[in-house]
N, C-alpha and C positions, 0 to 999 in steps of 0.2 A: 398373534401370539402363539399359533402353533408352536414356535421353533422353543416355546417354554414349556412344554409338553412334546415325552417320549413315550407313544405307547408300546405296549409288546406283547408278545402271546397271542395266540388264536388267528386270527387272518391282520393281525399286525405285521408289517411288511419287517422283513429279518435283516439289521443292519449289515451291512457289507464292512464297517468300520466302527471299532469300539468308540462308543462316543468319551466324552473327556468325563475324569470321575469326579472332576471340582465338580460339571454342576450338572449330573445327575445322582452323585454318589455313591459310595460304594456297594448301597442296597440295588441302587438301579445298576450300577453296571455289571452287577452279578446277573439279575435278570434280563439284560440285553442280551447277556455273555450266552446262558442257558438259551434262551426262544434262537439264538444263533445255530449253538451247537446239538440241537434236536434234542432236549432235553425238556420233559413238560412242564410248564407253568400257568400257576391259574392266570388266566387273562388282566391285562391291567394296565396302566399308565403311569409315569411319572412325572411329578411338579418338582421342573427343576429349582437349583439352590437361590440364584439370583433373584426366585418368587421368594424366599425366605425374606430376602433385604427388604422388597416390594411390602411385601404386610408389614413388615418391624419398623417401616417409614408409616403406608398410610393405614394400618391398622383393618385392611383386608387387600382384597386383589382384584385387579382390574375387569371389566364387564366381560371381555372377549376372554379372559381366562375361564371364567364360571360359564362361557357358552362354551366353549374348548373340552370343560370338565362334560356336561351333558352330552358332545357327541361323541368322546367315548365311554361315555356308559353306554351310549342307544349302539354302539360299532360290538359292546360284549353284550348288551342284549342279545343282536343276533347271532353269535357266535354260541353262548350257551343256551340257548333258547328259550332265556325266562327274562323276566320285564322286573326291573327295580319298582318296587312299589307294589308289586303284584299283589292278592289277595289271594290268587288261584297256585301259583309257584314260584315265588320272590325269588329275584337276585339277590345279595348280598356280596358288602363291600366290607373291607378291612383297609387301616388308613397308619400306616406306621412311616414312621422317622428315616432317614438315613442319610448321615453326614458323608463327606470324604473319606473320613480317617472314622474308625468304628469307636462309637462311645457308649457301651454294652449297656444297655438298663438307664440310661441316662435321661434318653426324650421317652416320648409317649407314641402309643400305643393303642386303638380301638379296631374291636372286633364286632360283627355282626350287624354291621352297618346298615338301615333300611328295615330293622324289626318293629314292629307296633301291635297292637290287639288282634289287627287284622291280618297282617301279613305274617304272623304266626302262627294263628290257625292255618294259613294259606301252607304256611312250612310243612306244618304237622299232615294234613293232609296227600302235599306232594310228596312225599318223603314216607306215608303212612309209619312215622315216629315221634310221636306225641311229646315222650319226653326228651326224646335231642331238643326239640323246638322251645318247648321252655325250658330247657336247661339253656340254651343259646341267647333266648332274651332277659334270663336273669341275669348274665354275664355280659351283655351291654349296657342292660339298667345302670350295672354294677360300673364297668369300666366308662361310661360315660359323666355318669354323674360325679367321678373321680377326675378324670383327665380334663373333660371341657369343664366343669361347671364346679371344681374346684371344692366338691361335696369330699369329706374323710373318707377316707375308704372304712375305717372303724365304724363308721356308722350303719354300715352295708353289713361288715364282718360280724355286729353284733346281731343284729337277723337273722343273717346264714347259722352262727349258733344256735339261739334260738330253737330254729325251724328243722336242726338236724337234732338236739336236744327232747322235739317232743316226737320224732319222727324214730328214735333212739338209734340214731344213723351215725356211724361213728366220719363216716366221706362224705362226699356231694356223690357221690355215684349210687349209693343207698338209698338217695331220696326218690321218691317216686313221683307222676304226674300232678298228682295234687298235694305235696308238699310242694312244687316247683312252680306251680300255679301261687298256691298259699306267698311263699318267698317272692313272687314279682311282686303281687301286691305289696306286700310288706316296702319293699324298694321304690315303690310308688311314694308308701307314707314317709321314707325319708326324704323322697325331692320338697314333700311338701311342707314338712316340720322343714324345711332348709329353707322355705321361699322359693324354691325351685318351681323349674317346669321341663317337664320332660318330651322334647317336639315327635310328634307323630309321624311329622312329614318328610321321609326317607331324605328327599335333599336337603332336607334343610340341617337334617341328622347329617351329614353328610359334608357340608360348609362349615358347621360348626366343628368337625373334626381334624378338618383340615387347617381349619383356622389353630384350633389350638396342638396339633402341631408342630407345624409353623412359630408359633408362640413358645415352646417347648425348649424352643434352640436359646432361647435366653432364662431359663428357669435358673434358682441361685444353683441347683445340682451341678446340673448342664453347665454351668459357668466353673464354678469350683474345679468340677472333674476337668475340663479344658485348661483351670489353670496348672492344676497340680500336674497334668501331662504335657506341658507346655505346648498343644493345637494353637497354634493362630494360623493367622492366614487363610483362613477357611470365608466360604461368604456364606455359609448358613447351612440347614439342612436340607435336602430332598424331602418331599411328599409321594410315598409309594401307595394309590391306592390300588385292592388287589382283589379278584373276583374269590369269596370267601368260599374255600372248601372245608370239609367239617370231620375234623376224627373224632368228635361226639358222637356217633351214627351207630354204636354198638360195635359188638365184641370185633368186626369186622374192621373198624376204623380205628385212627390212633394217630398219637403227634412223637416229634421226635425233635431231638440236636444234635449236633455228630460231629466230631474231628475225621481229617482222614487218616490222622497220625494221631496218637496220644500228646496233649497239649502241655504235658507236667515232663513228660519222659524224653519224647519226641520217637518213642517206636512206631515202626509203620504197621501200627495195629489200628482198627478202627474205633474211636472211642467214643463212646456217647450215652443217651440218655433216649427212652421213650415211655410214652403212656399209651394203651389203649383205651379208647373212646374217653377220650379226651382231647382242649382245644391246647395250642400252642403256651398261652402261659400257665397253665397248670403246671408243663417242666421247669419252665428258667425260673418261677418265684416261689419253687419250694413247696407249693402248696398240696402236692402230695408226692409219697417217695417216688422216684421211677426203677424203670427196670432195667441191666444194662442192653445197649443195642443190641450185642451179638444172641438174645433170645429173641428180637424178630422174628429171627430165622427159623426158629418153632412155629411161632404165632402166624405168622402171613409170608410166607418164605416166599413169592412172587413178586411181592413188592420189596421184600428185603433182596434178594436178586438181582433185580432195578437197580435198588437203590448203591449198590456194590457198583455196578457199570456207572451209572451218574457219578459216583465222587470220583470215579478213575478217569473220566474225561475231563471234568473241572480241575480234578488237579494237574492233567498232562497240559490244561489249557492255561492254567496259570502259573506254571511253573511253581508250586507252593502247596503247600497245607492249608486243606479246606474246611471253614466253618459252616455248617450245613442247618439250616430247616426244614422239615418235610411233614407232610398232613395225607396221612392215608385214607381215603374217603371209599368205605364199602369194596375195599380190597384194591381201586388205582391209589398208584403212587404219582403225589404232586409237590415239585420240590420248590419252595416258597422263596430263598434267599443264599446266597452263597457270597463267602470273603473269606479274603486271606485271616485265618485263624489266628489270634492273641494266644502266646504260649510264653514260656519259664522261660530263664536262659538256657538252663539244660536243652530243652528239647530244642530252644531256637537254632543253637549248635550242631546237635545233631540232625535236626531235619536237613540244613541247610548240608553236612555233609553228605547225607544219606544220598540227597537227590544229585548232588553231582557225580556220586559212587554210581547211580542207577538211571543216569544217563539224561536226568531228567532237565537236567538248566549246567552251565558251565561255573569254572569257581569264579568269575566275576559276578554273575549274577547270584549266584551263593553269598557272595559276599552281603549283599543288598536284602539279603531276608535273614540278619542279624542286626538288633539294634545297640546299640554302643550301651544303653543300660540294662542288654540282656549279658553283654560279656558283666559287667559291673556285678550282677544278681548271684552271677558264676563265685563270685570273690567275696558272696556275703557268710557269714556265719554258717558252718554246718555241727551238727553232733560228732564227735568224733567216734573212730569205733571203739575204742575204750572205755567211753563216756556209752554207747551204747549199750556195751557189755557187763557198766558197773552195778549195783545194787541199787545206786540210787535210780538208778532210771527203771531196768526190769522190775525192781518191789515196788514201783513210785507209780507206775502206769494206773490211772485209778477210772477211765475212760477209754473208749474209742470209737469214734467216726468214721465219717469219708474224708482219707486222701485230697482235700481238692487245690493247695497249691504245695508243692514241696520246697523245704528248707526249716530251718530250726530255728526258734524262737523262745526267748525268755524273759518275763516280765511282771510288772503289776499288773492284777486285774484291773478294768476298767468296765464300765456300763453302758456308757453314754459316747458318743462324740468328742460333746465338749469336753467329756474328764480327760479324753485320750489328748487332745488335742493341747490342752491347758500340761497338762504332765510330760507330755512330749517339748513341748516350749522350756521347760524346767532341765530338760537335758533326760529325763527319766524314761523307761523301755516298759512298755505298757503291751498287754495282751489286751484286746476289745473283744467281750463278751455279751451276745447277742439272741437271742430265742431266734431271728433270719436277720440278715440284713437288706437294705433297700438302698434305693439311690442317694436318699438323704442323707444315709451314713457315709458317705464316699471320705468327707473332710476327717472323721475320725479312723476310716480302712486307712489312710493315707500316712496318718501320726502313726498307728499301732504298729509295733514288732510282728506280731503275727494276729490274727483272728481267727473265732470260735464262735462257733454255729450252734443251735440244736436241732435245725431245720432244713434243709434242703440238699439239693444232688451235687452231682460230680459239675452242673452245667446251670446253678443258683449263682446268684447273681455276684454273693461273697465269693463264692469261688472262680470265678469267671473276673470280677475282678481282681482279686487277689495275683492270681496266675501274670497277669497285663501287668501289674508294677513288680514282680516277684516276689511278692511276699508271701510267707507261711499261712498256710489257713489250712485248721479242721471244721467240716462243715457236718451238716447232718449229722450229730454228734447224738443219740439217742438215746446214749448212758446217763443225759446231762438232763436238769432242768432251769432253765436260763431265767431269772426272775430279775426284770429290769428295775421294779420298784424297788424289791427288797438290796436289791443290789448281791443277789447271791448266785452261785455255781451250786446246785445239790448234786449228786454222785444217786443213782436212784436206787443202785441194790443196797449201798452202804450207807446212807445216806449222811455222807463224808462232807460238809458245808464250805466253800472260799466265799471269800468276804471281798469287797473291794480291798484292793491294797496288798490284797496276799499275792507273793510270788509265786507264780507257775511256767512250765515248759509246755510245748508244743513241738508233735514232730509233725509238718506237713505232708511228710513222705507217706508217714504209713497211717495217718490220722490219729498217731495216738495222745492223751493228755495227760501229763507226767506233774504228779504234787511238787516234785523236788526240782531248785535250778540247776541244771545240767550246764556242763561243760561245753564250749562250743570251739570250731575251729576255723580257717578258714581255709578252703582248699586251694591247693595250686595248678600254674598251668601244667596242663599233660593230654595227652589225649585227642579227641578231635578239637577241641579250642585252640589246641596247639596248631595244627595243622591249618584251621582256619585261617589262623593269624600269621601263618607263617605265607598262606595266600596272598593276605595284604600286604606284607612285607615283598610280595615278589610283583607286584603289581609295576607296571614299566614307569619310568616316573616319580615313583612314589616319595614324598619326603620321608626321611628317617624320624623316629622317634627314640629321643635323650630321656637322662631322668635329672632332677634336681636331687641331689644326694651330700648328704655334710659329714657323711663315716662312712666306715669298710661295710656293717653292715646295712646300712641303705644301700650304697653301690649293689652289695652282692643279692640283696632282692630285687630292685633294680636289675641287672642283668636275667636273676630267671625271669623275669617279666616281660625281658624281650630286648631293654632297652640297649641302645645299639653306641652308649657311650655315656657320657656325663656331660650334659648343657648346662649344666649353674651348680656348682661347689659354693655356697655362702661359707665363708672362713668365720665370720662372727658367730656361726652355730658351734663351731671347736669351740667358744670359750663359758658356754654355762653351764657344765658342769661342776657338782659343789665341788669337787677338788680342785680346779680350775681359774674359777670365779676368781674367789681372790686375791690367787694372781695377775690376771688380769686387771684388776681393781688398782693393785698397789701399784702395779708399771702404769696407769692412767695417773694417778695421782701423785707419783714420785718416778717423773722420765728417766733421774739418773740410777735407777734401780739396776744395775744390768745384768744382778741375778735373773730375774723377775723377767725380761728382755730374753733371756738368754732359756729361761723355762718354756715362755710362749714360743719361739721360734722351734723348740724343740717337739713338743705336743704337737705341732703344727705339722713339724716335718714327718712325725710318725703317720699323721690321720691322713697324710698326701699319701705315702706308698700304700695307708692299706687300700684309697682308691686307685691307684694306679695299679695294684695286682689285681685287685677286685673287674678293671675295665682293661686290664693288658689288651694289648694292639687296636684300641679304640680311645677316641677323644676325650679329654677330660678337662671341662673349661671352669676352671678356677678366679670365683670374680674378689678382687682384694677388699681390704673392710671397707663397707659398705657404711653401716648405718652411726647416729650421732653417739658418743662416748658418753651422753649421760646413762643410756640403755643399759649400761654393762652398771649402771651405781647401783646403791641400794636406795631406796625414798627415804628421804628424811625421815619420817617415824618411825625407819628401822635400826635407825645410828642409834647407838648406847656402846658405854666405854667399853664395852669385849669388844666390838665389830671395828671400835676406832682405834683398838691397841692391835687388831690384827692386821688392819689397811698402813698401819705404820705413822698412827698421831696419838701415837701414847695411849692415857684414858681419858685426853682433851674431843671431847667431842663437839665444842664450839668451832673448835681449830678445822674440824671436817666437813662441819655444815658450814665454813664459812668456804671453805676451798667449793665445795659442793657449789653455792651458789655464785662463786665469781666464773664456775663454769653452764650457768645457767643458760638458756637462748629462751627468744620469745615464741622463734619456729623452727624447732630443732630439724623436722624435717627437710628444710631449705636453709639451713645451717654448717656448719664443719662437719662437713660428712662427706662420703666418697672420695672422689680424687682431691677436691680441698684437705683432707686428711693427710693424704701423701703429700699433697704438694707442701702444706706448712711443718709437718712432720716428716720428711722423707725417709727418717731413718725407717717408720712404718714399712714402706714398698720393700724396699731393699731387705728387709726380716724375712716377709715375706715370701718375696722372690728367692730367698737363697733356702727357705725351707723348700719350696716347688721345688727348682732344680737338684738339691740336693738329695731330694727324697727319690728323685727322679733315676736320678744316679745311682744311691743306695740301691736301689729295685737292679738297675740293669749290673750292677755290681755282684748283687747275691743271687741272678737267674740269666748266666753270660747265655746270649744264644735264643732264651725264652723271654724275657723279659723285653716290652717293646712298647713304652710309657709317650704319650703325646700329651703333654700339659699345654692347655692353651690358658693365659694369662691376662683377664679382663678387665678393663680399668671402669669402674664405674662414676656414676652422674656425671658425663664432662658435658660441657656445655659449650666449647672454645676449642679453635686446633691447638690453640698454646696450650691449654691444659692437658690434652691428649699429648701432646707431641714431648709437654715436660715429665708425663708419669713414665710415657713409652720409650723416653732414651735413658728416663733411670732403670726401667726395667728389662733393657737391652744390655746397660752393662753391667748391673748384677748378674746379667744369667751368662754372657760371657765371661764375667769373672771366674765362676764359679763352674764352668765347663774348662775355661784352662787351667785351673786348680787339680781338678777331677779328672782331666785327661781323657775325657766321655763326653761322645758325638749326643748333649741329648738332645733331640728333637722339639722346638717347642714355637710358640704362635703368639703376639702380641696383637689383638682387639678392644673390644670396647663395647659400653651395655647400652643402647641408644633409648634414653629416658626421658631427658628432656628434650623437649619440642626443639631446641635451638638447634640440637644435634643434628635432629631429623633433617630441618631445614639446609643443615651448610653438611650432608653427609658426602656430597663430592670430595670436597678439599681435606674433608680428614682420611677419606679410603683414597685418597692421591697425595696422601703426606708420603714425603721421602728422610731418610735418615744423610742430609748433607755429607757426612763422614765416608760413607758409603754408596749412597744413591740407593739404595734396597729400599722397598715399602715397609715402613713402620708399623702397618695397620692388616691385618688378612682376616680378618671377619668382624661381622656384628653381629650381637644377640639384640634381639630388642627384647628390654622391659618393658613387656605391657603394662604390670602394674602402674611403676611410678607414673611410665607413661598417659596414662590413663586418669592417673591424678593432676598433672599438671595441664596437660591439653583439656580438660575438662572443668578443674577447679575443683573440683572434688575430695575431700579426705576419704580413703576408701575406710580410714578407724570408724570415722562419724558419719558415713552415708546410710548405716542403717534407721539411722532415725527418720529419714523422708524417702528413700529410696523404693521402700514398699507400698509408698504412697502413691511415689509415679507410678509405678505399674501398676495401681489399678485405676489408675486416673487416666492411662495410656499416655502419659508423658514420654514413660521410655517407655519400648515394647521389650526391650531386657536388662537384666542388669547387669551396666556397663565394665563390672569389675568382677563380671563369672564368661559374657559374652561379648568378644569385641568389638567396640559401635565400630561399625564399617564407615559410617561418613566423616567421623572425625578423628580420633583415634586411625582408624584402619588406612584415612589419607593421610597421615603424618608416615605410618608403614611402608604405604605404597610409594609416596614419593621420596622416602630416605632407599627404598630399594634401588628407584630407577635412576637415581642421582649415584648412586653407588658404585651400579654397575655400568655406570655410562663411563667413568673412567677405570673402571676393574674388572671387567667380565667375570673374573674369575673370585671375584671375593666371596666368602660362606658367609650366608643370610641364615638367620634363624630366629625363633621363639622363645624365651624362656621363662615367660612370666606365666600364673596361673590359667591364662588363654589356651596355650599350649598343650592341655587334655580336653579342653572343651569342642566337642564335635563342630559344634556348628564355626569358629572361630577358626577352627582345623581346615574345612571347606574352604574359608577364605583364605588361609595363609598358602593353602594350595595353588589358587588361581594367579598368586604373587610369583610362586615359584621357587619358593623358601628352600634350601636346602634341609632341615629339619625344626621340630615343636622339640620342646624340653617339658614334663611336666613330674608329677608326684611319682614316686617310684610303683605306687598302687593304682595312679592313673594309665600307664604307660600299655596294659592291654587296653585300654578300649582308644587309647590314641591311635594306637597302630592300625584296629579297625578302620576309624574315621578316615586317617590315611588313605586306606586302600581305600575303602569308599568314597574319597572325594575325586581320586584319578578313576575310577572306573564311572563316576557319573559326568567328569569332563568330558570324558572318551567318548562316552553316550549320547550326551550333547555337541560335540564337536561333529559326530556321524549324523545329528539328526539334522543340523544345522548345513551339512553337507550336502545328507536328501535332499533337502529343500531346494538348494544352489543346482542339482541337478534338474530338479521336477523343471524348475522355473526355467533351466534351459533350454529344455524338452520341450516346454510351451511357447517359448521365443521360436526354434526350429522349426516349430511344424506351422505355426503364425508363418515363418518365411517362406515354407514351402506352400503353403495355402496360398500365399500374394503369388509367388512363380505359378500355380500351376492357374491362379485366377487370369496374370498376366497371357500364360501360354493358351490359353481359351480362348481370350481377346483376340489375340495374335490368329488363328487357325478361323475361327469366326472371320476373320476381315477378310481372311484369305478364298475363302469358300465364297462370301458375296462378288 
């Protein structure tokens, strides 16, 4: 079972090749990474991920693992020259978590591993420091009896009260050796008021921590925060145990946490967090303030020195922004854990250009250290500067904390999780308000607009998460007093009260907390996000990204957004507007209306030019009416004689509900709709069509020279090449009519929206339809509808699939849902084989996306490997499409070279096999010759 255990440090042999970080994770392969690049680490080993499966089956780990475990304790015995168990100078072990992908605060946690009666006095006397020693085994009474053995941590914390209450100690750092003594005991009587027992014997303390965790990786936290971040794929966590160095040791010792870049801003400033003589969670759970890093440099400037060269190797080594641990033990510096840093979008932005500016990683790999919901973060709410300059914000500010994620937030108070979570469900923007927060509240950080602390640092756990999903958070908030029960906010100098329910603002930026609701904006691209994205955009290969737009101005947000044309125009969005409506209405219900006729074709014709100047000299695919004419009715319980003397039946409203219901279906959705519309209605197309071209016209008429309009004209649901072929020759000779009318060259494209399964299947014979007349192709592109698609390959109503669909996922029926992510095995092969049927008689035909898939990153990936010419999706989607884009061709690229490597290694080993047989052959040969 070796090969299940990676040790490292100390006379651990230094890998030559990063192992894989599925399954030693990310904690380990930070510490490979370090004992590699000469950087110190306390001695240790890693239990990789696939032991996580191993326990979660048979509920521990196999014989040869737990001898595995004992020969490298006895390999760091010798290396640091003390004996686990010792009574005279104990070892000690620390047993922490570490998945692939980092889940901050999520699993567990033990420190001091190996302490008992004896081997504390053993501490106290090697160490001659009495009270590091019991200040160390109080803090594993503490974290043990919490982690493995599932004791309240409350129960410990009411103690420590207590015991700092008659010590009149306002810290732990106050208390002295026999309050510290006094407090184990006490910790004692909670194992035993619990039934507990607390094991003596160092391994056994030691199995049990591993065990739980191990166990960790399935807590409902741990699960929750995995889902709401959507981690799968992962096979469990890593087990890092670590030879325990102590910044408890006095004014000389101290812990710490550290960016190498600021995680909020993304400046190349170093940002962090420490404590002297103190252990490592004292900083991340708030439990006392810290101080920022850059006063190290006062306090122990040798190890701050160090510690300056270590992040600048790590980070030259990872190409990235480093999250750092470090434990200063009596003035060495020992650096515990290093990963790629969780930051804002802000800073994910500019880190990522800074280092390509600074020579550090190229813009493909820049590309790869943004993720598609940090550009998103970019485009959430901010304060405007107005709104920061108003009265009501400056007189309103009645608080202030820490900074610890930035962006602007405004909401109902909240208390609890649940409230947030339940009021988020209701549609409503909640602020969660907390005295600290902890793992267990991840499902309510998650609901909340922003969060509100009165507890902890820049590097507490709210903030640290908060920062990972971008959302607003003032932390450490010390103006504030947070009363969970009362359900109250006190203000301390004023003592100013909120109540659950009362609206308040938050500015993440500068920590402040504002009584009044402030104004928010959203910002646009400009800047280095531009720049970013304009990376992706250049990426060789890259599909283009459209927008779905149904006016001038969507188009014209849409284009600042990037988008590089118009994939889906719905014409059925022109008509609900109230002034509209109704006509609409009357021409469904009285065909010979041809005012009515004559009005729609006209509104129609306007909302085409304004996208067509809005997308000048880019594509603009116009799909005709789509969905069923009851859509556009009013429901019966809205008919009453005003509404039926305006639709044109007098103030007979029997007369309306009865037309109403002779136009009834039992599935409107697989009913008269789409090209069945046109086909039994054709005057419909032909309206249509001559508003496009006409509109089209109009533009190059009023902008001779500039104006440079591409309408491509989409026939939607066809299921049949007659259906295709009867919409596409009516809609060939309305727009030639209406070009030799016009005496204008206008340029324009006849396709089709491939929805239903039938399509997919016979996509050859319709992209090899010929226009008999002519011999021309009748067909030059397809968009596919994922949506409908997606409903009828499936059976699925996407209206009604929330009633069980959140089921499958957590039943793991589906691992996504199939109408935000496209199932690739069904769905995605109806895609793939209408592509390659397509272009097997069309080389040349334009393939695309345009259904909701179409901004979904991972969906993006896939249409990529197709070869799609472009995704179509929301005009507000369209920056983080562009991202996924370039990211899904620069990880082909990645793949295709690694895939490469390989094709050569394997060659190289065939080669030198051949020359090994010749030169065994020519030995033979020269041997025979000699006898």
């Amino acid at each position: 079972m070796t090969n299940y255990i990676y040790p490292f440090g100390g006379s651990a042999p230094k890998p030559t090749v990063d192992p894989d970080k599925q399954i030693v994770g990310g904690k380990g392969l930070g510490l490979q990474v370090m004992s590699k690049i000469g950087v110190d680490v306390p001695p240790g080993f890693t239990l990789t991920t696939p032991l996580c499966q191993v326990f979660a089956k048979d509920g521990d780990l196999p014989a040869e693992v737990w001898k595995g475990v004992r020969e490298n304790v006895m390999r760091i015995e010798k290396d640091m020259g003390k004996k686990f168990g010792s009574s005279e100078n104990p070892l000690l072990f620390s047993c922490r978590s570490g998945a692939a992908i980092s889940m901050p605060g999520m699993m567990d946690t033990v420190l001091n591993i190996g302490l008992n009666d004896d081997t504390t006095e053993g501490l106290a006397k090697a160490t001659g420091n009495e009270r590091f020693a019991w200040d160390s085994y109080r803090r594993l009474l503490d974290m043990f009896g919490e982690v493995v053995l599932g004791i309240p941590h409350e129960d410990f914390e009411k103690r420590f009260d207590i015991i700092k209450e008659q010590a009149n100690a306002s810290s732990d750092v106050e208390l002295g050796v026999a309050d510290l003594k006094k407090l184990c005991d006490e910790y004692k009587k909670v194992y035993l008021e619990q039934g507990k027992k607390f094991p003596s014997d160092p391994y056994e303390q030691l199995h049990a921590c591993v065990k739980a965790v191990f166990g960790s990786w399935m807590t409902p936290r741990a699960v929750k925060y995995r889902e709401i971040n959507n981690v799968k794929n992962l096979l469990g966590t890593a087990t890092n145990i670590q030879t325990m160095v102590f910044g408890n040791m006095g004014n000389d010792s101290g812990t710490g946490v550290a960016f190498s870049r600021n995680p909020s801003t993304g400046e190349n400033i170093l940002y962090g967090e420490y404590l002297i003589n103190a252990q490592g969670e004292d900083v991340v759970a708030g439990i006392r303030t810290p101080e920022p890093i850059l006063r190290m440099k006062e306090v122990l400037p040798e190890a701050y020195e160090k510690f300056l060269q270590n992040v600048e190797k790590l980070e030259h080594y990872f190409k990235d922004m480093q999250d750092v641990e470090f434990t200063v033990e009596k003035g060495k510096l020992w650096m515990l854990q290093c990963r790629n840093g969780k930051r804002t979008g802000t800073a994910a932005i500019k880190i990522a250009t800074d280092l390509v500016k600074e020579g550090i990683c190229t813009k493909s790999e820049a590309l790869l250290k943004v993720e598609p919901t940090h550009v998103e973060q970019l485009l959430h709410p901010t304060f405007s500067v107005e709104a920061l300059k108003s009265d009501a914000y400056t007189k309103g500010v009645v608080a202030k904390g820490l900074p610890g994620s930035p962006g602007a937030a405004v909401g109902k108070l909240v208390f609890t999780p649940k409230q947030a979570e339940d009021l988020k469900a209701k549609g409503e923007s909640v602020i969660l308000a907390r005295e600290t927060t902890s793992p267990e509240d991840v499902g309510g950080m998650w609901a909340a607009a922003g969060i509100l602390t009165a507890r902890g640092g820049m590097t507490s756990h709210a903030a640290v998460v908060a920062r990972g999903w971008g959302k607003p958070c003032v932390c450490g908030c010390s103006d504030i007093v947070v009363s969970e029960v009362d359900e109250t906010v006190i203000v301390k100098d004023t003592q100013l009260t909120f109540r659950a329910g009362d609206v308040i603002s938050i500015n993440g930026a500068t920590g402040e907390v504002i009584k009044n609701p402030i104004e928010v904006k959203t910002p646009k691209l400009e800047g280095e996000l531009g720049t970013l994205l304009g990376w992706a955009d250049q990426e060789e290969g890259v599909m283009k990204v459209l927008a779905n737009a149904d006016s001038g101005p969507d188009a014209t947000q849409a284009a600042g957004n990037g988008a590089q044309g118009i994939g889906l125009c719905r014409t059925e969005h022109m008509f609900f507007s109230p002034e509209r409506l109704p006509v609409v209405r009357r021409w469904i219900f009285h065909n010979e209306e041809l005012d009515d006729f004559e009005h729609i074709k006209e509104f129609q014709r306007s909302d085409f030019k304004d996208l067509f100047k809005a997308m000048n000299n880019m594509h603009v695919t116009i799909r005709l009416l789509d969905p069923p004419l009851h859509e556009f009715l009013p429901r019966p319980e809205q008919v009453h004689e005003k509404v039926a003397e305006e639709l044109g039946f007098g103030k007979d409203v029997k007369r309306m509900l009865a037309r109403m219901d002779s136009m009834h279906e039992e599935n409107p959705m697989l009913g008269l709709r789409g090209c069945r519309l046109g086909i039994v209605k054709p005057e419909f197309t032909e309206m249509q069509v001559e508003a496009i071209i006409s509109a089209a016209a109009d533009f190059m008429e009023e902008a001779p020279g500039i104006a440079n309009p591409h309408p491509r004209i989409m026939i939607p649901l066809i299921g049949s090449i007659n259906e295709y072929k009867n919409q596409a020759l009516i809609i060939k000779r309305e727009a030639e009519r209406i070009r030799a009318e016009r005496g204008i060259d206008v340029q324009y494209e006849i396709g089709t929206m491939i929805e239903v399964p039938r399509a997919a299947i016979i996509s050859n014979k319709i992209a090899d339809l010929k226009d008999d007349a002519d011999g021309k192709p009748l067909c030059t592109f397809f968009s596919y509808g994922t949506n409908d698609l997606t409903q009828m390959t499936m059976g699925i109503s996407r209206d009604d699939s929330n009633g069980f669909i959140p089921r499958y996922l957590e039943l793991g029926i589906f691992d996504e849902d199939p109408f935000q992510t496209i199932d690739e095995e069904g769905v995605g092969f109806m895609v793939k084989h209408s592509v390659e049927y397509g272009r097997s008689v069309n080389p040349n035909i334009s393939l695309s996306v345009c259904g909701e898939h179409g901004g979904d990153p991972k969906s993006i990936a896939f249409f990529d490997t197709l070869g799609l010419n472009y995704v179509s999706c929301s005009p507000y989607r369209v920056p983080v499409a562009r991202l996924a884009a370039g990211q899904a061709r620069v990880r082909a690229r990645m793949a295709a070279a690694k895939e490469e490597e390989k094709k050569q290694a394997k060659a190289a080993q065939l080669e030198q096999k051949r020359r090994n047989v010749l030169n065994d052959e020519g030995d033979m040969v020269v041997g025979a010759l000699v006898q």
